[in-house]
Every structure is written in structure tokens, then in C-alpha cells.
C-alpha angles and dihedrals in degrees: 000000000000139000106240134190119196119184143158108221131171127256076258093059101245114145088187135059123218102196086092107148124169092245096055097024096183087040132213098281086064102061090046086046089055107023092114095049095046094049089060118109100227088060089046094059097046107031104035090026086233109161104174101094105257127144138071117289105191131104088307085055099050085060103047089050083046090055092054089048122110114334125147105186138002137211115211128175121238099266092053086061092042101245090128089064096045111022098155103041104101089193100058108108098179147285103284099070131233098338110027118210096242095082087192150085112294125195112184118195112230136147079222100101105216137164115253118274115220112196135178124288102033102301124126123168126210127201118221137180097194145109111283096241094066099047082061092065107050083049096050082057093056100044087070090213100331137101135301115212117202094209099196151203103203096256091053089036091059096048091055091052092045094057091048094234088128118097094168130034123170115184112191102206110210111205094236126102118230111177106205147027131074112338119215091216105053116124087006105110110155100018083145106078127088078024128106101222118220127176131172129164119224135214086273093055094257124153111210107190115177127193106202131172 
């Protein structure tokens, strides 16, 4: 079992985008921040349900299939959810339709106290207002000896790594420039050390770099 952290960020370091509009709620810079990962075939397959094959398999690929692999329960902060964005619509159940691809159970940290929301295909998500550490825990108990995935966003994410409760974190670096938004890096001089460093670029021009004990 291992606590895992997997996140596109820019060459700047932002984990986040900020050109948000109602129109386009996930914006334009999103699309450009994940375009590798979700050209992938393996996302393809098991987030668009997509089984003909399509989709790039090269390095990009091998991570994306590694980021599906074994986990048997994720942490995820409040605006990945979405709560952020509709914190007072008790109807709202994410942002990954009907039958979401985590296919495990999800507890969100949010100061939002909700019932838990059982979907189709295995994922359930449960809604917590308590210290991270804890909600580890409790997801550590439910994996039953796989991984648990801290799903991010960037602010989650860094507690997480400044409490040292991380033993794997790949950072998938797209080559854009963002400017602004929640950097991943942030209050986290020194994260190298107690970890074996590892980069390679891939035929997109990312740069995965993973810190691993």
C-alpha cells in the first residue's frame, strides 16, 4: 500500500487555471494544461468509454494507465468535486456524470457536511470535515491494501506533502506557461529530500518527474 499523488501542472508550476467563464466553466487554459493525458488511450477507454482503440500509447500513455492502477480509495478537496462551484445545490453529485471513472471509494474534505453519495461503477464518495490525517485513515481502512490516491487539487495535494504523509508523487509538467492560479510548489523548499528523483519527457513534451521513497 502507498499514498500516491498524481497532477498536471504547468512549466510554472500552477496546478489550477483562472479563465474560467460561465460559458466555458473549465475554460480554455484547461484543455491546453491536460491535452496529453486526455489523448491518451487509456483515458480514452475509461473515461470516454471509448473501446476502439484510439488514443496515443506512448510515455504519456504508461502514466495515465499507471494512474488507474491499483487504487483503492482517493481523497479529494471540495473544488475538485465542484463544491466550490455549487455549494449550495444539494443535487450536484460531481463533475464526472452518472458513473464516475474512480470506481472506489471518495472522501472530499469540506467543511459542507453532505450524505454520502453512492454512484454507479463502484464509486462512493464521502463527505468529511476533519484533519487530513484522519481521512487517511479511514481511507487507508477501505483500500484493503492498495493504494490511496490524494487526487488534488494543489492546495490538498500540499498539505498532504507537508505533513510527509506522501510516498509517491508524479507531476506530469505540461510545456505551457499559465501565470497565475495555485501553485503546486508553494511552502515546499526542500521536498526533495528522503525522495529518489526520476524525469523523463515524452513524445507530447511532457515532462513526467516523480519523487518516490
Amino acid at each position: 500500500m502507498a499514498v500516491r499523488v498524481d497532477l498536471q501542472i504547468s512549466l510554472d508550476g500552477f496546478a489550477t487555471t483562472t479563465d474560467q467563464t460561465p460559458e466555458k466553466p473549465f475554460g480554455e487554459d484547461w484543455s491546453r494544461l491536460v491535452s496529453a493525458y486526455v489523448a491518451t488511450r487509456t483515458f480514452q477507454q475509461r473515461v470516454f468509454k471509448d473501446a476502439s482503440g484510439k488514443g496515443t500509447t506512448g510515455i504519456d500513455d504508461r502514466y495515465a494507465e499507471a494512474y488507474f492502477a491499483n487504487i483503492g480509495a482517493e481523497i479529494m478537496g471540495a473544488g475538485k468535486f465542484g463544491l466550490h462551484n455549487y455549494p449550495d445545490d444539494a443535487n450536484w453529485k460531481g463533475w464526472w456524470g452518472d458513473e464516475p471513472p474512480f470506481h472506489c471509494p471518495v472522501f472530499v474534505l469540506t467543511h459542507t457536511q453532505r450524505p454520502s453519495l453512492e454512484m454507479a461503477g463502484g464509486t462512493t464518495f464521502h463527505f468529511l470535515s476533519a484533519d487530513p490525517a484522519d481521512v487517511l485513515q479511514q481511507a487507508i481502512k477501505v483500500a484493503n491494501g492498495k493504494d490511496v490516491r490524494i487526487g488534488g487539487g494543489p492546495t490538498v495535494v500540499r498539505d498532504y506533502l507537508k505533513a510527509g504523509l506522501v510516498d509517491r508523487l508524479h507531476v506530469a509538467i505540461t510545456p505551457i506557461l499559465l501565470g497565475r492560479g495555485i501553485r503546486l510548489w508553494d511552502e515546499l523548499r526542500g521536498l526533495e529530500a528522503g525522495y529518489r528523483v526520476n524525469s523523463e519527457t515524452a513524445e507530447s513534451g511532457t515532462i513526467h518527474l516523480t519523487f518516490e521513497r
